[in-house]
C-alpha positions as CSV (number, residue, x, y, z in Angstrom):
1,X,22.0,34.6,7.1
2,X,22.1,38.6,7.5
3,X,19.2,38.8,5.3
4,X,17.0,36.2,7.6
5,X,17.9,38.1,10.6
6,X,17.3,41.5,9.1
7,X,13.6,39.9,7.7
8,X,13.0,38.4,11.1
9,X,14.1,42.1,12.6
10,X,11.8,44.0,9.9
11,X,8.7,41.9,10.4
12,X,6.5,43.2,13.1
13,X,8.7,45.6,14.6
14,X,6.9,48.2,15.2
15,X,5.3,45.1,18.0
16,X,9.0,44.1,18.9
17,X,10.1,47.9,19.9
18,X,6.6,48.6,22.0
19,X,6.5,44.9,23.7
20,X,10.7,45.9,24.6
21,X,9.6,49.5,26.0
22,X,7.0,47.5,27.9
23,X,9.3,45.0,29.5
24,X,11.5,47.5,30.3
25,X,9.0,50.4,31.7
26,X,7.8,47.6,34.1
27,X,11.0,46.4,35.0
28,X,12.9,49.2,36.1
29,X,13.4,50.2,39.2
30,X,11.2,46.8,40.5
31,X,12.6,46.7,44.1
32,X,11.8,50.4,44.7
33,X,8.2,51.4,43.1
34,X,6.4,49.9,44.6
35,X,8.0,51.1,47.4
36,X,8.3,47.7,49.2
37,X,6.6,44.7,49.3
38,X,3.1,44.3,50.4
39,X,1.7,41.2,52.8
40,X,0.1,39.2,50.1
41,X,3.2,39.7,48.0
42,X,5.2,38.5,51.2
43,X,2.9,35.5,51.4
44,X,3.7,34.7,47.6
45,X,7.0,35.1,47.8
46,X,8.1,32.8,51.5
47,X,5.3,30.0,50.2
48,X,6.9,30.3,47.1
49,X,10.5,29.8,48.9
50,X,8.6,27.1,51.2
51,X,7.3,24.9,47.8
52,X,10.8,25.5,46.5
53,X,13.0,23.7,49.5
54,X,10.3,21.7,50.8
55,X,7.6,21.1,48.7
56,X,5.4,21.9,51.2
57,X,3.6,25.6,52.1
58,X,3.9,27.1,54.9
59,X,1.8,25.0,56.5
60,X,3.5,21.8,56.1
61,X,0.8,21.1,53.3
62,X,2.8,19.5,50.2
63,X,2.3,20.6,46.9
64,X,-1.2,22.1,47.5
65,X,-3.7,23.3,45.1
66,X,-5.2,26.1,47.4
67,X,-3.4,28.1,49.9
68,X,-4.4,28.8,52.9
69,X,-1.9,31.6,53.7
70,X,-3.4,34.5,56.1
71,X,-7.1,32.3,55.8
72,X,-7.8,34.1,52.8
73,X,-6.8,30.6,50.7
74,X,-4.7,32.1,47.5
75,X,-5.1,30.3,44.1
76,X,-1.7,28.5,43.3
77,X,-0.2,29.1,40.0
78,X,1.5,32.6,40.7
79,X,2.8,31.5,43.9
80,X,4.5,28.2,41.5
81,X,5.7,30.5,39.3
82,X,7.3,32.6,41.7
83,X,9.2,29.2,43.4
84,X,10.5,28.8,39.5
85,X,11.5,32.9,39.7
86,X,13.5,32.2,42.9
87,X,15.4,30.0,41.8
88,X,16.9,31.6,39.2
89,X,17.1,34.7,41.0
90,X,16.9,33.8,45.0
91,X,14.0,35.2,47.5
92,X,14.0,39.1,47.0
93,X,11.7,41.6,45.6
94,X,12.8,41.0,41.9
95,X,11.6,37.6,41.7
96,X,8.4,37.8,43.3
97,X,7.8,40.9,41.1
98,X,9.0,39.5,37.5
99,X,5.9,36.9,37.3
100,X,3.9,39.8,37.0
101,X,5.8,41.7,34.5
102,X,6.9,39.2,32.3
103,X,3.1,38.6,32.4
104,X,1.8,42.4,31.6
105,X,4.5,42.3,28.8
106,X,2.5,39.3,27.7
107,X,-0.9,41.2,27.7
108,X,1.1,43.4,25.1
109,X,2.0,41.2,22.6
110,X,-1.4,39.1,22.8
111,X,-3.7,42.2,22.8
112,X,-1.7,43.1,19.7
113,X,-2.6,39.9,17.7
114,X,-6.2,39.5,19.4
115,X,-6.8,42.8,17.6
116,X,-5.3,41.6,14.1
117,X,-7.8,38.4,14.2
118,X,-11.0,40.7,15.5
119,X,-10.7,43.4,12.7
120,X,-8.2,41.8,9.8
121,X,-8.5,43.7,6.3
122,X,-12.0,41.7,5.4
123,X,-13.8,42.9,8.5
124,X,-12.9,46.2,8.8
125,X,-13.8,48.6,5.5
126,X,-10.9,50.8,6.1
127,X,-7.9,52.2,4.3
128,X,-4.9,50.0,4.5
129,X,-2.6,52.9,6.2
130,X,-5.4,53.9,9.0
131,X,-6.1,50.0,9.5
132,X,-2.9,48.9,10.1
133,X,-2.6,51.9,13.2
134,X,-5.6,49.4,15.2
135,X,-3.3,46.6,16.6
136,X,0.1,48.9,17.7
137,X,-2.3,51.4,19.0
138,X,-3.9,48.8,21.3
139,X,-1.0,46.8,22.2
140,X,0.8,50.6,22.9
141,X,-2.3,51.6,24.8
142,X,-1.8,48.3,27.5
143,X,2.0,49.4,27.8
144,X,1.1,52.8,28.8
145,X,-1.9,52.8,30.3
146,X,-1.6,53.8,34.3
147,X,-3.9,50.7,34.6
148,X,-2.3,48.1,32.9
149,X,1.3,49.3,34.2
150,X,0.4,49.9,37.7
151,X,-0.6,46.6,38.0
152,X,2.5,44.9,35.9
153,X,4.9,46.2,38.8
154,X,3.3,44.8,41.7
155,X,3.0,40.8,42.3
156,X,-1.0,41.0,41.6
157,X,-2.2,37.5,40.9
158,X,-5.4,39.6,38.5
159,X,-2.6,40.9,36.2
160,X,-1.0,37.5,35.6
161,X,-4.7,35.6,35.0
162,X,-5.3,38.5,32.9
163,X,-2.6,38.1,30.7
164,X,-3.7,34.0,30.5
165,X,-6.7,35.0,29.5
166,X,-5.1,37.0,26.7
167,X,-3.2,34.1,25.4
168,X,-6.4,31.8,25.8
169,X,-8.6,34.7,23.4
170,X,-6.0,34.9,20.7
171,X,-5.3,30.8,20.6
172,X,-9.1,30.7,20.3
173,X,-9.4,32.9,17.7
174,X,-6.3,31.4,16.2
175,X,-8.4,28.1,16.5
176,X,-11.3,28.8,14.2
177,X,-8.7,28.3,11.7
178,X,-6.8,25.8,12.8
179,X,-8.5,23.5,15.5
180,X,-5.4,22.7,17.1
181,X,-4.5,25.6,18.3
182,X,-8.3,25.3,20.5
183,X,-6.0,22.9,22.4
184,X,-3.5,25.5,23.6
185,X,-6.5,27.9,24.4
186,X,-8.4,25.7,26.6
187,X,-5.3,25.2,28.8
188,X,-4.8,29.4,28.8
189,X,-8.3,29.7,30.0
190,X,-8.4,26.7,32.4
191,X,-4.6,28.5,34.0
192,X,-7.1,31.7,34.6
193,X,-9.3,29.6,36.8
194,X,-6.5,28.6,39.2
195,X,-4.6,31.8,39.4
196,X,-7.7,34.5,40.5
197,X,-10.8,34.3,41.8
198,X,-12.7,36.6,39.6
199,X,-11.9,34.1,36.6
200,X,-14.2,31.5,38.0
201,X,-16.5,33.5,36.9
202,X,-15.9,35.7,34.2
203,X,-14.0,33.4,32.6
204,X,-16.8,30.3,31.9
205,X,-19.4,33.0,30.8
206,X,-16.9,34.3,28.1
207,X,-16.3,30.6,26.8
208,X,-20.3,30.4,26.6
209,X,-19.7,33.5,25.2
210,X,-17.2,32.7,22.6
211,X,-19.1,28.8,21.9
212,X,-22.3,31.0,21.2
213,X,-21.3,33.7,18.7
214,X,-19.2,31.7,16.7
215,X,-21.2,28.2,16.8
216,X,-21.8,27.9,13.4
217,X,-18.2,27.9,12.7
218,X,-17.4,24.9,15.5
219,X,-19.9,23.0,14.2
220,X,-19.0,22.8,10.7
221,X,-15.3,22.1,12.2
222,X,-16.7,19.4,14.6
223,X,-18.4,17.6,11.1
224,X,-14.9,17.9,9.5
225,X,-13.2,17.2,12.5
226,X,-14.5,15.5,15.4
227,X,-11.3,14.3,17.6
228,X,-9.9,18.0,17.0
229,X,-12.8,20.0,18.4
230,X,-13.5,17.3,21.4
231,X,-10.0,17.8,22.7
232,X,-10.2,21.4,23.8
233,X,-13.7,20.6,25.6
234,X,-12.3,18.0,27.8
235,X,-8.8,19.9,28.4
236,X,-11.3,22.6,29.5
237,X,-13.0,20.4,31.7
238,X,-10.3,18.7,33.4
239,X,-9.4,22.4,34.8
240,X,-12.8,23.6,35.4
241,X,-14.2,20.3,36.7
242,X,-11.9,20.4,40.1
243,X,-12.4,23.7,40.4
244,X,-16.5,23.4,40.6
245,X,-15.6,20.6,43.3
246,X,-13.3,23.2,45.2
247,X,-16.0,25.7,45.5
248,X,-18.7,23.2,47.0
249,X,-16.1,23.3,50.2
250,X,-15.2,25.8,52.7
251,X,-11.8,26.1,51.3
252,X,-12.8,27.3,48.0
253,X,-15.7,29.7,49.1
254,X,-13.6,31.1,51.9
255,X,-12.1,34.5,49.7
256,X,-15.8,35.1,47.8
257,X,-17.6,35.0,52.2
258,X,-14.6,38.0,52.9
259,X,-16.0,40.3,50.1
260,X,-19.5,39.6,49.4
261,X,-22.0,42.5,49.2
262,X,-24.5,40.1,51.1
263,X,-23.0,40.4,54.9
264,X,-24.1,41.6,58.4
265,X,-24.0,45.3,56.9
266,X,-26.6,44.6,54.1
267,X,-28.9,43.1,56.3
268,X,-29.3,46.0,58.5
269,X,-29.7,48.1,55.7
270,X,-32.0,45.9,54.3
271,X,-33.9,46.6,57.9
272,X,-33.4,49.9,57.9
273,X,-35.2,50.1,54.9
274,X,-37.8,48.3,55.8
275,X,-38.7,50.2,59.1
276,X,-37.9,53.5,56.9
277,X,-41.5,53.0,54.6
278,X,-45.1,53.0,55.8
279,X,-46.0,49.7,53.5
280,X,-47.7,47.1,54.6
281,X,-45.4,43.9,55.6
282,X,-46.1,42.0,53.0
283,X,-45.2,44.6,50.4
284,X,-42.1,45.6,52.0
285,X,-40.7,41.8,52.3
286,X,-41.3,41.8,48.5
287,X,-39.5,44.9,47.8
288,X,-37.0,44.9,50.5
289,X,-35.0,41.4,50.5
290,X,-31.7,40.1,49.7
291,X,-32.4,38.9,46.4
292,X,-33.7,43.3,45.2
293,X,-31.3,44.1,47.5
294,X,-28.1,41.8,45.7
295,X,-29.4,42.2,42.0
296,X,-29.9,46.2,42.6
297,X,-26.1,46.1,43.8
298,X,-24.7,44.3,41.2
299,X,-26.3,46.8,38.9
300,X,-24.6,50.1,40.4
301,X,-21.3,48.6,41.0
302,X,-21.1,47.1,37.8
303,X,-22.0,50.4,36.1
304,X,-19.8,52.0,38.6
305,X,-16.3,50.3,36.9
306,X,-17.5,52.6,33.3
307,X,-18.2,56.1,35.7
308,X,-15.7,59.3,34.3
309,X,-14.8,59.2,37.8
310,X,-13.3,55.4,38.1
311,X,-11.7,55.6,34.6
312,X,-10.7,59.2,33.8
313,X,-10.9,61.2,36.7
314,X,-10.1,59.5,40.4
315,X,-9.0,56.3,39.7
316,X,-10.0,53.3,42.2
317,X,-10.1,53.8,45.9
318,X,-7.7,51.4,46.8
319,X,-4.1,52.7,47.5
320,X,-2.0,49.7,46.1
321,X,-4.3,49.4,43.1
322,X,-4.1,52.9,41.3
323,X,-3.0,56.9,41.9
324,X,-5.2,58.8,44.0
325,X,-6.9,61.1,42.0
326,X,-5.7,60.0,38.7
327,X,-7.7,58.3,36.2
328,X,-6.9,54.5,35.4
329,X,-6.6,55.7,31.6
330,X,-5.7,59.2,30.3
331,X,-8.2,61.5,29.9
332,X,-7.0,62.3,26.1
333,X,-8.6,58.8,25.2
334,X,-11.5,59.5,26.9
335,X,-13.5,60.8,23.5
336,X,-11.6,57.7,21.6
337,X,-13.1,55.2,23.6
338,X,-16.7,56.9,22.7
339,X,-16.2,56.9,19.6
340,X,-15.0,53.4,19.6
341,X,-17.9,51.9,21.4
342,X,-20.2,54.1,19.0
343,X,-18.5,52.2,15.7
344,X,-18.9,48.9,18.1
345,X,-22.4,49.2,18.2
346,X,-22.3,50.1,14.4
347,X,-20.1,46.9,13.9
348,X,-23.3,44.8,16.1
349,X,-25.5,46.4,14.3
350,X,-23.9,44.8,10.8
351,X,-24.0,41.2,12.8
352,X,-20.1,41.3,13.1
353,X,-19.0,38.8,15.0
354,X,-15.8,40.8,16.3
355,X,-18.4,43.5,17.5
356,X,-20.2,40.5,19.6
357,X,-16.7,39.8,21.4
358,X,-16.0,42.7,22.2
359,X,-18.8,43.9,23.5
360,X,-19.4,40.8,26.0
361,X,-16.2,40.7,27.3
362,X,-16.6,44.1,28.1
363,X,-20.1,43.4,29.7
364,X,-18.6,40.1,31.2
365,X,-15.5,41.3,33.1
366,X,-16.7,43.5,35.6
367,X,-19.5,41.3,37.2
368,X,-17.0,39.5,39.2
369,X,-16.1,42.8,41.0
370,X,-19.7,43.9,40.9
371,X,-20.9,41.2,43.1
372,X,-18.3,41.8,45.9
373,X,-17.7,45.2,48.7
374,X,-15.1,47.8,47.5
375,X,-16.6,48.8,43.7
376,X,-15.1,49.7,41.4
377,X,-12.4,48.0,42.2
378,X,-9.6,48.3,40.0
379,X,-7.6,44.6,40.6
380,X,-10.8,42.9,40.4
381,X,-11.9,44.4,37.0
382,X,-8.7,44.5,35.2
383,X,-9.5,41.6,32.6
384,X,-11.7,44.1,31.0
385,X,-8.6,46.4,30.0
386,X,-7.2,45.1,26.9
387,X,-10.9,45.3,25.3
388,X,-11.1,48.8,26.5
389,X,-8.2,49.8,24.6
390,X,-8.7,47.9,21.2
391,X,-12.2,49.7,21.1
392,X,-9.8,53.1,22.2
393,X,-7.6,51.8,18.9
394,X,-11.0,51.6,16.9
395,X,-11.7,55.2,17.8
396,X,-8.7,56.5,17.2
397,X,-9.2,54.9,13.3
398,X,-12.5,56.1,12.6
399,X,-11.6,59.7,14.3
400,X,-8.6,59.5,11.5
401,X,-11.4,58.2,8.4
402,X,-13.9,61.3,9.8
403,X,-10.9,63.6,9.5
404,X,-10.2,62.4,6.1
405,X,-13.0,63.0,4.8
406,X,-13.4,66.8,6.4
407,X,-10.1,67.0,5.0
408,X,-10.1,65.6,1.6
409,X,-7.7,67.9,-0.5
410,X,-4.8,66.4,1.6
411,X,-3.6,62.7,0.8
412,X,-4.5,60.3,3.1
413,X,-1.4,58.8,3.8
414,X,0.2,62.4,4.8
415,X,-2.8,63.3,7.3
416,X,-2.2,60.0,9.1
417,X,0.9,60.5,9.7
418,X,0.5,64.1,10.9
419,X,-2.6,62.9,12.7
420,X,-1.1,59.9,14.6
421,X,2.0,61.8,15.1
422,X,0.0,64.7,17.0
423,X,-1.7,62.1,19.3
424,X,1.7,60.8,20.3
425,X,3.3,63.7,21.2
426,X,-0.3,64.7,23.6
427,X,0.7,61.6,24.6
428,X,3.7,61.6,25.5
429,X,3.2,64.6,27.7
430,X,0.5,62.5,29.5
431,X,2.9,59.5,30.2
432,X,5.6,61.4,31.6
433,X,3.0,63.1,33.9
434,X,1.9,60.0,35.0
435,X,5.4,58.5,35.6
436,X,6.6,61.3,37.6
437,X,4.1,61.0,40.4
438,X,4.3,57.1,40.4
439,X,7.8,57.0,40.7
440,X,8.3,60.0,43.0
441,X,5.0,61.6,44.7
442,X,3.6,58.0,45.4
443,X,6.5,56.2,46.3
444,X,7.3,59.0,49.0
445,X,3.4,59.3,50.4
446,X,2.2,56.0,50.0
447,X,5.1,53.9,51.6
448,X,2.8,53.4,54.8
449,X,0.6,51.6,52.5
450,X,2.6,48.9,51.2
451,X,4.2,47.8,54.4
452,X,7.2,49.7,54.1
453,X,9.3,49.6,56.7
454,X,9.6,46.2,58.0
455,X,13.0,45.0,56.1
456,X,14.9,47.6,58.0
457,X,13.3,46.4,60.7
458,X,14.5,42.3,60.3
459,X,17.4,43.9,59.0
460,X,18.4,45.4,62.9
461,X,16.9,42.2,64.2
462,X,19.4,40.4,61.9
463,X,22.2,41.7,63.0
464,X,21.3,42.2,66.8
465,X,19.3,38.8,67.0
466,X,21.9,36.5,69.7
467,X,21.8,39.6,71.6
468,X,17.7,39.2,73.2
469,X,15.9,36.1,74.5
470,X,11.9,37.6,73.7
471,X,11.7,39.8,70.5
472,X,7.9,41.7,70.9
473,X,6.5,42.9,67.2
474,X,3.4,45.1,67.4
475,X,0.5,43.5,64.9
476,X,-0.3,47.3,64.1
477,X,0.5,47.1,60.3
478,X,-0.8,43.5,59.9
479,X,0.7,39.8,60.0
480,X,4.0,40.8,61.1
481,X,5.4,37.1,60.7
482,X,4.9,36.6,57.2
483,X,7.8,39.7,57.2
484,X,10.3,37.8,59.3
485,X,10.0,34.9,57.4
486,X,10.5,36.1,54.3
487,X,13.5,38.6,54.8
488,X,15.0,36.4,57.1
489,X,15.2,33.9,54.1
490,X,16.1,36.6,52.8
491,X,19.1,37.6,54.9
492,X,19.9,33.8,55.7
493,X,18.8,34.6,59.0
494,X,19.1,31.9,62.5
495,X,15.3,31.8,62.7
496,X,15.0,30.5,58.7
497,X,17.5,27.8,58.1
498,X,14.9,25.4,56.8
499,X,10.8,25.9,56.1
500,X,10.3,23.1,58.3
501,X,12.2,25.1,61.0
502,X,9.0,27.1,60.8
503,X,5.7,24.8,60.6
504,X,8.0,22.3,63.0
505,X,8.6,24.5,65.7
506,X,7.7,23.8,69.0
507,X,7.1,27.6,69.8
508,X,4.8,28.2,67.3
509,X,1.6,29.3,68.6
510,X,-1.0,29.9,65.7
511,X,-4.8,29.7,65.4
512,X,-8.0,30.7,63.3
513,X,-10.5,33.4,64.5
514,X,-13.2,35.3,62.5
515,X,-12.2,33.2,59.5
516,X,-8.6,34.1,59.8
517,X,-5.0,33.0,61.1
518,X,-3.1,34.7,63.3
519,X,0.2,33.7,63.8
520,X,1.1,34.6,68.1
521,X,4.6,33.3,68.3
522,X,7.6,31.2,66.7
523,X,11.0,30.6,67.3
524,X,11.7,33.7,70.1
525,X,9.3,35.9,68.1
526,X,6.1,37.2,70.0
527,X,3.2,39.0,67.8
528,X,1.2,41.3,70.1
529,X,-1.8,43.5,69.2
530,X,-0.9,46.7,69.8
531,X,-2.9,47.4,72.9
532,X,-1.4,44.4,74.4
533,X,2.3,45.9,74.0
534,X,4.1,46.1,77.2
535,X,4.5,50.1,77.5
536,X,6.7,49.4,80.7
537,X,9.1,47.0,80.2
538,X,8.4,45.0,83.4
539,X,5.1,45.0,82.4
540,X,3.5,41.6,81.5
541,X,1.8,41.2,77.4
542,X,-0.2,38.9,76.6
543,X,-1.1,37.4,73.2
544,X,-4.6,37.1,71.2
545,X,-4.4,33.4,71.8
546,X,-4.7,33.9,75.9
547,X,-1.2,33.2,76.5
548,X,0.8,36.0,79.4
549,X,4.6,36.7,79.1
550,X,6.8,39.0,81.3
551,X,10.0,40.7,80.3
552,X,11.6,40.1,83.8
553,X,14.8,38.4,83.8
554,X,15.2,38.3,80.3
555,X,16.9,40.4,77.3
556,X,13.6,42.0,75.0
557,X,13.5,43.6,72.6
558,X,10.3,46.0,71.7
559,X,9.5,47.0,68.0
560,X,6.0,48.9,67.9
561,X,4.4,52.4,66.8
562,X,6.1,55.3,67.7
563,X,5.4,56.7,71.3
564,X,3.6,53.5,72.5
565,X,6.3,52.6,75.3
566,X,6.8,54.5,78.4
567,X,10.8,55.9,79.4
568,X,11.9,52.6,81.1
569,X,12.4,51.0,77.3
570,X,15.6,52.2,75.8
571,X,15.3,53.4,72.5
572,X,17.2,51.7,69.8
573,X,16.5,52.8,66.4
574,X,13.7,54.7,64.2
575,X,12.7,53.4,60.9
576,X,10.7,55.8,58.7
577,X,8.1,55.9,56.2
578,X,9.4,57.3,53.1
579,X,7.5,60.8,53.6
580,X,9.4,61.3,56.8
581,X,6.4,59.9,59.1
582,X,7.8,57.7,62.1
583,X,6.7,54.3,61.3
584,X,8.4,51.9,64.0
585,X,10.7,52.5,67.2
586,X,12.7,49.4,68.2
587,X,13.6,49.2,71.8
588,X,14.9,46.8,74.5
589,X,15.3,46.8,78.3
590,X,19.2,46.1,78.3
């Protein structure tokens, strides 16, 4: 028995160790970096709570396969997941968080044995010691990587369709040997479909992808087998099929309208264009239109996701997403991943069919993003990681054979190690870099960006809640009801006994405008834009919907931005960003 356990222990543990350090990189610390939780992972978390104790969202919609949340319709399998996180672990930050690490640890261990079936022994021409570095370099490289692990520690729906998709490559490559395995990867890919958007996309052009390079192969099994290969195609279809359907309705097109590069904006520009050349009309609708204008877009922003800038240097624009001014991947790599698409090309170039995969899933991945506002655009683009950093693992090897040869008086074996030992210690330094300003610098000046702020806030509302008749929440930092409802769950708060005590009350004033929902009022809860707030507390506010309230003769109590009240409110209690900023006064008129 001790020698089964030390055999299981011994056998890929250089795999075990990294996919541990992984798990646990991502896990600790979960409830405090991020510094809070963001509104979308609010939204995940109280539908998740809602599908758990009523089967129904939080619209009173049971078991639905789109949700409509803030209007932006979410895809549904990270928000099921999360209901089966909660309860194990109840509504906090931990659960709605652990989808999305177990699921970057996930990326790990599948991007380790995606790169053993690419490049085994046979396909690569290497020596045994430097080829057996490719596959722990690249499942190390996703563990590390400020891309892969900035995204493993927030609830990020990309991050857990990527890590799908992982498990869908390597059952598919696992399936050209044995067919029914092609099973278990059509229902990895089909999950991708219904947990982000950019996978109905990317994801049916990399099975055309994967059919075409390796057709010969499923052809010859289709003669031997025929029932074998027809299963995955129709498991494939019965998750892409209803998905097609979805996006011939509103519903389903609703997120792509909020982000496309084709709006208002781009027609003006188009204009401005237009009235900017001396050409004749004719000529100017030919060069000028949304067609040059969409293709020519498509092509910058998808170039844009493989700038120095985006990967090495700056990082993505987006706060949530990625460090300001910090590269998505170390900038050590940066002449790895050169070389490694160089020996790619050289791979192509020899008709290797591992070459081919690479290469389009690395072409593939970022036209999703590209045909959207915001490029580069680090969430949307992430499925393109773990390819990034097996051809950053091939680099690395054929940096080591150059070496070698430069280098030939000293055994092969004993430069490895020196080598590969070198680049670890580099870095090393790099990581710890890079996880000292995640877990200090940006948790301290980015709070404001992730919402922070509002438990303290429902936690003073908690305890002070029989004491008001109105409660008045400023709409400042966005949906402030989706915060109540959550943490009062949470808290086991009056206001949250039930999910129907929500989509059932009779105070609840909600209603779509500019393609989204805004939630006015529940329960004694009144959401006001800020420049409705009553600055005087006998003032009257009124809400978006149209609807006028006064303060007179009753108990309020006032929670907006600092200084946006005049001396007849009573000040109650400050809550702070985490970099010291004011980010909420609560008053009342007591």
């Amino acid at each position: 028995m001790q020698i089964k356990i030390y055999k299981f222990l011994k056998k890929n543990l250089t795999l075990k160790v990294i996919v541990i350090a992984g798990f646990l990189l991502r896990v600790v610390a979960l409830d405090e970096v991020p510094p809070s939780l963001n509104w979308d992972e609010i939204s995940h978390g109280y539908n998740a709570y809602s599908i758990l104790h009523s089967a129904k969202d939080e619209w009173g919609n049971f078991l639905p396969i789109i949700f409509r949340a803030y209007g932006d319709y979410k895809l549904p399998l990270y928000i099921y997941l999360t209901s089966l996180s909660e309860l194990i672990f109840g509504i906090n930050a931990h659960s709605v968080r652990l989808v999305s690490v177990i699921a970057g640890t996930f990326t790990i261990y599948f991007t380790y044995f995606i790169t053993k079936k690419l490049f085994s022994p046979s396909t690569l021409n290497l020596q045994p010691t430097i080829h057996k570095l490719i596959a722990p370099l690249a499942a190390l490289l996703v563990t590390i990587e400020p891309w892969s692990f900035f995204l493993s520690r927030g609830a990020f729906e990309a991050n857990l369709a990527m890590s799908f998709f992982a498990a869908g490559m390597y059952f598919y490559l696992f399936g050209l040997e044995k067919p029914k395995s092609l099973i278990v990867s059509a229902v990895f890919f089909g999950f991708t479909v219904w947990t982000y958007n950019s996978y109905r996309i990317f994801t049916p052009l990399m099975i055309i992808a994967l059919i075409t390079i390796y057709k010969s192969r499923l052809l010859l099994m289709y003669k031997r087998t025929k029932t074998n290969i027809l299963i995955p195609l129709i498991t494939m279809l019965v998750f892409l099929l209803p998905m097609f359907y979805q996006l011939t309705n509103t519903q389903g097109q609703a997120r792509y309208f909020k982000v496309a590069i084709i709006d208002e904006g781009a027609v003006n520009k188009i204009n401005e264009m237009r009235n900017s050349r001396e050409l004749p009309v004719f000529v100017e609708r030919v060069i000028y239109n949304k067609g040059t204008f969409f293709i020519q877009t498509i092509a910058v922003n998808w170039a844009s996701h493989f700038s120095t800038a985006f990967l090495f240097t700056e990082g993505g624009s987006q706060y949530q997403y990625s460090l300001q001014g910090h590269g998505l991947l170390y900038k050590m790599n940066a002449i790895f991943l050169v070389v490694g698409f160089v020996f790619v090309g050289y791979l192509i170039a020899k008709k290797s069919k591992s070459g081919n995969v690479l290469l389009l899933w690395i072409v593939l991945a970022p036209l999703p993003a590209s045909i959207t506002r915001d490029s580069p655009h680090a969430l949307r683009a992430v499925t393109v990681l773990p390819a990034l950093m097996i051809v950053t693992a091939l680099g690395v090897a054929v940096s080591l054979v150059c070496i070698s040869k430069i280098f030939k008086n000293i055994k092969s074996k004993t430069l490895s190690q020196y080598f590969v030992a070198a680049y670890l210690i580099v870095l090393f330094f790099f990581i710890k870099n890079f996880l000292n300003i995640y877990f200090n610098e940006y948790k301290r000046e980015f709070s404001w960006s992730w919402q922070y702020g509002y438990e303290e806030v429902v936690d003073y509302v908690n305890d002070n809640y029989s004491d008001y008749d109105k409660i008045i929440v400023t709409k400042k930092y966005g949906e402030p009801h989706e915060f109540f409802l959550f943490y009062g769950a949470m808290n086991n708060s009056e206001w949250t006994k039930s999910p129907d005590d929500f989509y059932e009350d009779e105070n609840l004033v909600r209603f779509s405008k500019s393609g989204w929902y805004w939630i006015d009022r529940f329960d004694k809860f009144y959401f006001v834009n800020n420049w409705d707030i009553p600055v005087e507390s006998d003032k009257d506010f009124k809400l978006e919907s149209g609807e006028v309230f006064d303060c007179d003769f009753s108990r309020c109590l006032l929670i907006t931005e600092p200084g946006n009240y005049q001396r007849d409110w009573k000040l109650k209690k400050e809550v702070y960003f985490l970099d010291g900023n004011n980010a909420f006064d609560i008053l009342d008129n007591t």
